[in-house]
PAZAPA-4460 file (N, C-alpha, C; in steps of 0.05 Angstrom, whole numbers, plus 32768, in hexadecimal, padded with zeros to 4 digits):
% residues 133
    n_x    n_y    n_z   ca_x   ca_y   ca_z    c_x    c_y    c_z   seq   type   mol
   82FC   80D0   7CF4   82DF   80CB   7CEF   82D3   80BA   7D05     1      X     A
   82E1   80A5   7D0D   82E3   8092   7D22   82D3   80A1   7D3D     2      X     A
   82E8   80B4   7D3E   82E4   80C2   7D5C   82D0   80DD   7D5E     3      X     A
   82C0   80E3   7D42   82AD   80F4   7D45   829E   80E0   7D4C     4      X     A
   829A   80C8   7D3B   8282   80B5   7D3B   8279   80AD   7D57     5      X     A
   8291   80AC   7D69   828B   809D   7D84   828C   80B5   7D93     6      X     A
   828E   80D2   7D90   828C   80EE   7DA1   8267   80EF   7D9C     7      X     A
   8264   80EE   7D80   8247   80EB   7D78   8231   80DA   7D86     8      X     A
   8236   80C2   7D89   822D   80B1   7D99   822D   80AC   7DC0     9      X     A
   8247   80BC   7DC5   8244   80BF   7DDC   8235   80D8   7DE4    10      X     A
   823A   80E7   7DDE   8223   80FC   7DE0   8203   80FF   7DDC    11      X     A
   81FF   80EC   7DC9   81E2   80E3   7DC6   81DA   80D1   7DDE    12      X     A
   81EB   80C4   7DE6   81E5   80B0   7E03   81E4   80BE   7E17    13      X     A
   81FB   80CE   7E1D   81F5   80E9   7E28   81DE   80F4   7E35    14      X     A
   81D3   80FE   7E1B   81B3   810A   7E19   819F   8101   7E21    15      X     A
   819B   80E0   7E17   818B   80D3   7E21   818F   80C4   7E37    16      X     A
   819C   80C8   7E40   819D   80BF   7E69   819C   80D4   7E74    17      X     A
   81A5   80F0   7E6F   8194   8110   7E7B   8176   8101   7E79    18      X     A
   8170   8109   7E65   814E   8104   7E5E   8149   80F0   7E72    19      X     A
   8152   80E1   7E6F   813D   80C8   7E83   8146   80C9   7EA4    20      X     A
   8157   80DC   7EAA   8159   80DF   7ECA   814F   80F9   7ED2    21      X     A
   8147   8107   7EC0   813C   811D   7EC4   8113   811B   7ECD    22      X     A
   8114   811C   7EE9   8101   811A   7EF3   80E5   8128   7EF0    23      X     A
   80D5   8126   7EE3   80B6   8125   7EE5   80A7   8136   7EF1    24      X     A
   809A   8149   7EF6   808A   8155   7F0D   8073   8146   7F04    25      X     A
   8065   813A   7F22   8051   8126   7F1D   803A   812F   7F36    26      X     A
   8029   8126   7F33   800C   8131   7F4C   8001   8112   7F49    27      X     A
   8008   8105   7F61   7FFB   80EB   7F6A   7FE3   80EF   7F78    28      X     A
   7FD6   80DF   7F74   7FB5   80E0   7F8B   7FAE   80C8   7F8E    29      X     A
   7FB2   80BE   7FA9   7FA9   80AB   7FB1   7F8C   80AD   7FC3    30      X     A
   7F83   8098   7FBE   7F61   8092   7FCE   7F6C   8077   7FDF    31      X     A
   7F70   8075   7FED   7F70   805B   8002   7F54   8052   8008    32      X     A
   7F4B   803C   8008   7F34   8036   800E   7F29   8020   801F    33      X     A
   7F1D   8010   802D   7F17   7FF6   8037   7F05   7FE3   801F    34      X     A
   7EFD   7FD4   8019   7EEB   7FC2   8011   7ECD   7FCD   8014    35      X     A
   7EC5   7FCD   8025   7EA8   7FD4   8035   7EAE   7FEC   802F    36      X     A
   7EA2   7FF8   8026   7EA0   8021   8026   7E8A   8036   802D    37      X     A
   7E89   8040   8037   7E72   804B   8046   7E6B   805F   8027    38      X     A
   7E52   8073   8031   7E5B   8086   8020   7E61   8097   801B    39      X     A
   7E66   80A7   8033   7E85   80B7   802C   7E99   80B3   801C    40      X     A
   7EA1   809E   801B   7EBD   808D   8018   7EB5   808E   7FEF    41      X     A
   7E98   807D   7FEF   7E98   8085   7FD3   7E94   80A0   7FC8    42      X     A
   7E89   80B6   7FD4   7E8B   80CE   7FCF   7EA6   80E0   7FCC    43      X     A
   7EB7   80D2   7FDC   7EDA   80D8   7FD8   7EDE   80D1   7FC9    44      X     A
   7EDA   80B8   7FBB   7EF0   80C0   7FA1   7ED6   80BD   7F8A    45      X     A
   7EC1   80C4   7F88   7EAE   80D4   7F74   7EBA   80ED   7F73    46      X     A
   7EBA   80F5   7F8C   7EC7   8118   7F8F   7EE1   811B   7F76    47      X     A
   7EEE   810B   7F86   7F0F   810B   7F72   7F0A   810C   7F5C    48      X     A
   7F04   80F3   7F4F   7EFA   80F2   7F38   7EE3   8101   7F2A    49      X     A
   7ED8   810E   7F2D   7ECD   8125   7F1F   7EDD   8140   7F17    50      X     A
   7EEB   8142   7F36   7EFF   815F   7F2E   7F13   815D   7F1B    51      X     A
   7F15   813B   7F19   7F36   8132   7F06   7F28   8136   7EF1    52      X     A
   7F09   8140   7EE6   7EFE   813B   7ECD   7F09   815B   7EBD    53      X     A
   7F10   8173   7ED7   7F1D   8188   7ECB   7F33   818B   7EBE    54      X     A
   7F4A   8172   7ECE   7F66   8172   7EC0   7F68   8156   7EAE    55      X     A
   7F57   815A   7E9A   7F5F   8145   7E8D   7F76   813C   7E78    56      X     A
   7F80   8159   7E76   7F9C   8161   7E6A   7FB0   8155   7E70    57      X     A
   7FB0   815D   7E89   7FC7   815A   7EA8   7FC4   8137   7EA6    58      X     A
   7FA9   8127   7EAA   7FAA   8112   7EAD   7FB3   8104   7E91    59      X     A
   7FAE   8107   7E7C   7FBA   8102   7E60   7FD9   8101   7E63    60      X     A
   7FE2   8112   7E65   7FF7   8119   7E6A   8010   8106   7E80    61      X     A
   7FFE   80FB   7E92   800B   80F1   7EA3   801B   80FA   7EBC    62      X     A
   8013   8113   7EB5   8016   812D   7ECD   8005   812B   7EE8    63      X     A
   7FF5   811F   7EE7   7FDC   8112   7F04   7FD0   80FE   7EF4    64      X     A
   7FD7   80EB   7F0A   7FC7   80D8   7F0E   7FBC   80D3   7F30    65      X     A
   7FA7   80C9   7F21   7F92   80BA   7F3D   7F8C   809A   7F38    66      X     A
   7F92   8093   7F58   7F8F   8076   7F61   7F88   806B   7F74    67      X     A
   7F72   8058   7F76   7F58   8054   7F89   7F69   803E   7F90    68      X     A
   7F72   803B   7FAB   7F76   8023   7FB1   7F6F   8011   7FCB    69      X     A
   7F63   7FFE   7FC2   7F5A   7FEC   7FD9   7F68   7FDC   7FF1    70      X     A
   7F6D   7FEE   8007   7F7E   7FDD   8017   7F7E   7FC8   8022    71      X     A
   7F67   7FC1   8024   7F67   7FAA   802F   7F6A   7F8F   801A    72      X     A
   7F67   7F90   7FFA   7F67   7F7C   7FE6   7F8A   7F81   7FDE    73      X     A
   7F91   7F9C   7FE6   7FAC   7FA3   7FD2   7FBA   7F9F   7FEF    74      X     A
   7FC2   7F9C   8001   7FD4   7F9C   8018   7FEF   7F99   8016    75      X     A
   7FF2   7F86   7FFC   801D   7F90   7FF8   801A   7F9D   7FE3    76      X     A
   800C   7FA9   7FE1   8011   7FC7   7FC1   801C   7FD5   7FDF    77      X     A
   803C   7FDD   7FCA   8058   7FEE   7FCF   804B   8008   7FDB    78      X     A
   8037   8013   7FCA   802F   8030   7FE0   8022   8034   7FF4    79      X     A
   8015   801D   7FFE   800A   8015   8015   801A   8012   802D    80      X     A
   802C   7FFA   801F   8042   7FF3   8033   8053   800C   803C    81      X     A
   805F   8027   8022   8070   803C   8029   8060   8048   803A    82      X     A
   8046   8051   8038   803D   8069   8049   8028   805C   8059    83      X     A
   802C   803F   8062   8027   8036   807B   8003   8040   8083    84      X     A
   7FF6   8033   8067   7FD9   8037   806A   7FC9   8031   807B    85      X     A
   7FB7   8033   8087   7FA3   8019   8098   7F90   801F   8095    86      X     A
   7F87   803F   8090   7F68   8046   8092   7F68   8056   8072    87      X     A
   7F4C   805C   806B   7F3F   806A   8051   7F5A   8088   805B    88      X     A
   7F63   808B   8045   7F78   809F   8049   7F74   80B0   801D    89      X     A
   7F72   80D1   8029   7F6C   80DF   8007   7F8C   80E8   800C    90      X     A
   7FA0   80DD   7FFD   7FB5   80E8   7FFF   7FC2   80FB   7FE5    91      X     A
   7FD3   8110   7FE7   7FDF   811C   7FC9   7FFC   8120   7FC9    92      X     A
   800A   8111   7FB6   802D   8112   7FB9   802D   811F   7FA2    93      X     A
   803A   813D   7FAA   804A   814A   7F98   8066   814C   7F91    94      X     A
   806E   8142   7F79   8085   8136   7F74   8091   814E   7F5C    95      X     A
   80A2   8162   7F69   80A4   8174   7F5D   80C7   817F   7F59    96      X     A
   80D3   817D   7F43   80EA   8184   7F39   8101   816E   7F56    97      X     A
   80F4   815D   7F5B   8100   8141   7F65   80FC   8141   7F87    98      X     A
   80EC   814E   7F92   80E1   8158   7FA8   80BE   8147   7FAE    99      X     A
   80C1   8140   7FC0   80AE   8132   7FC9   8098   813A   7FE0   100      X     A
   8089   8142   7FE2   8074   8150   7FF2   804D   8145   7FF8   101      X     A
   804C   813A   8009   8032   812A   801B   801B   8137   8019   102      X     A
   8010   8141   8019   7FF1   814D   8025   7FDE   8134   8023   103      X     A
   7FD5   813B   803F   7FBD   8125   8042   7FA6   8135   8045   104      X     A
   7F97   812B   8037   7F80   813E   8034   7F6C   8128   8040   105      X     A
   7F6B   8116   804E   7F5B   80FF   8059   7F3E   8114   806B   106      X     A
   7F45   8129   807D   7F39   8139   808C   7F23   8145   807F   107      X     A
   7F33   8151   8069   7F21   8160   8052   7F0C   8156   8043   108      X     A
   7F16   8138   803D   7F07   812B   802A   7EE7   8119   8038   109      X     A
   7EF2   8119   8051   7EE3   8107   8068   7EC9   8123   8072   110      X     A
   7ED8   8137   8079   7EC0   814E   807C   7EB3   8150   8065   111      X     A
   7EB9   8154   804A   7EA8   816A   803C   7E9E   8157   801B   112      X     A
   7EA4   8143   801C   7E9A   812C   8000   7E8B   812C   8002   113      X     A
   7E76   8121   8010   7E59   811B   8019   7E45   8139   801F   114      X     A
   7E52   8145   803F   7E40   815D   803F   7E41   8176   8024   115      X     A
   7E5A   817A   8025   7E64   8197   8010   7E74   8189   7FF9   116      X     A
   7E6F   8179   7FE5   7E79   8172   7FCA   7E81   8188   7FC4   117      X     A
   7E77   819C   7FC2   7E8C   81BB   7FAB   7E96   81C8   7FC2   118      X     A
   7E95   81CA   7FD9   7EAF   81CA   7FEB   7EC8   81B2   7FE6   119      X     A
   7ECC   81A2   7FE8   7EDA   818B   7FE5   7EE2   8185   7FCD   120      X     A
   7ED9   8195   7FAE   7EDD   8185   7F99   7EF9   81AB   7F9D   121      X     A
   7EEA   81C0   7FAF   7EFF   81D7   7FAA   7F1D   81D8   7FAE   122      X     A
   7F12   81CA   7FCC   7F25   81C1   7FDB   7F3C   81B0   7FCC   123      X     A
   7F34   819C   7FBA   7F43   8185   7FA7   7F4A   819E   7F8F   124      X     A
   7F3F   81B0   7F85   7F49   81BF   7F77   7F5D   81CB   7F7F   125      X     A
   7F58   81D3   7F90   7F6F   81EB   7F9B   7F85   81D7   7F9E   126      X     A
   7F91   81C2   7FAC   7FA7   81B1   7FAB   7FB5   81B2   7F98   127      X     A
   7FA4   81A4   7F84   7FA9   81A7   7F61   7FB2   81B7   7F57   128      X     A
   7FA8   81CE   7F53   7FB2   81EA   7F48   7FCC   81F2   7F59   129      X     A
   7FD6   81E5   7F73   7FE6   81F9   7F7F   8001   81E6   7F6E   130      X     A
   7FF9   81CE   7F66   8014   81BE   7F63   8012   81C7   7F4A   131      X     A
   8005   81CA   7F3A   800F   81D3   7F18   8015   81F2   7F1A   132      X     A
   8015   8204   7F25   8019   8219   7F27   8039   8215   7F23   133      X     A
***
């Protein structure tokens, strides 16, 4: 009885350390920003933040998140320091079945926020959709 009880219990521990090393597919979005913001800069992440108003599932979920961060007030926040920020940077880490992948969409977001908003909010769609696909 002894040794079902502790086959029973190791196997439940088992399970739950699978479970918890078993990695996440996640859609990060970062806004890098300065203090002073022109308005472009606030039109970038208005942009973001409107298109995130489609996945609000995904964002519930914990499947995407978005995060505005101020470099110049935040300067030892860890993702600054890893991807070696300096300037307003629209970045997207796709973190997928334990695979890690960049797109900077800084180019994108700098052309078309301000002049072309539904160019730029497509552009932010299309990213999105290609990682939940």
């Amino acid at each position: 009885m002894k040794r079902i009880t502790l086959l029973v219990i190791a196997m439940f521990i088992g399970l739950v350390s699978f479970g918890q090393n078993e990695k996440k597919d996640l859609l990060e979005i970062y806004y890098f920003h300065r203090t002073e913001r022109c308005l472009t800069c606030n039109a970038i992440e208005d942009g973001v933040r409107a298109t995130l108003n489609s996945y609000k599932k995904e964002v519930a979920k914990g499947d995407l998140i978005f995060q505005s961060i101020n470099i110049e007030e935040d300067r030892e926040n860890q993702i600054v320091k890893d991807y070696e920020i300096e300037s307003p940077t629209l970045l997207f880490i796709y973190n997928k079945k334990g695979d890690r992948k960049f797109v900077d969409l800084t180019e994108d977001a700098f052309s078309y926020a301000r002049p072309n908003p539904a160019k730029f909010k497509k552009v932010l769609k299309g990213k999105i959709n290609d990682f939940f696909r």
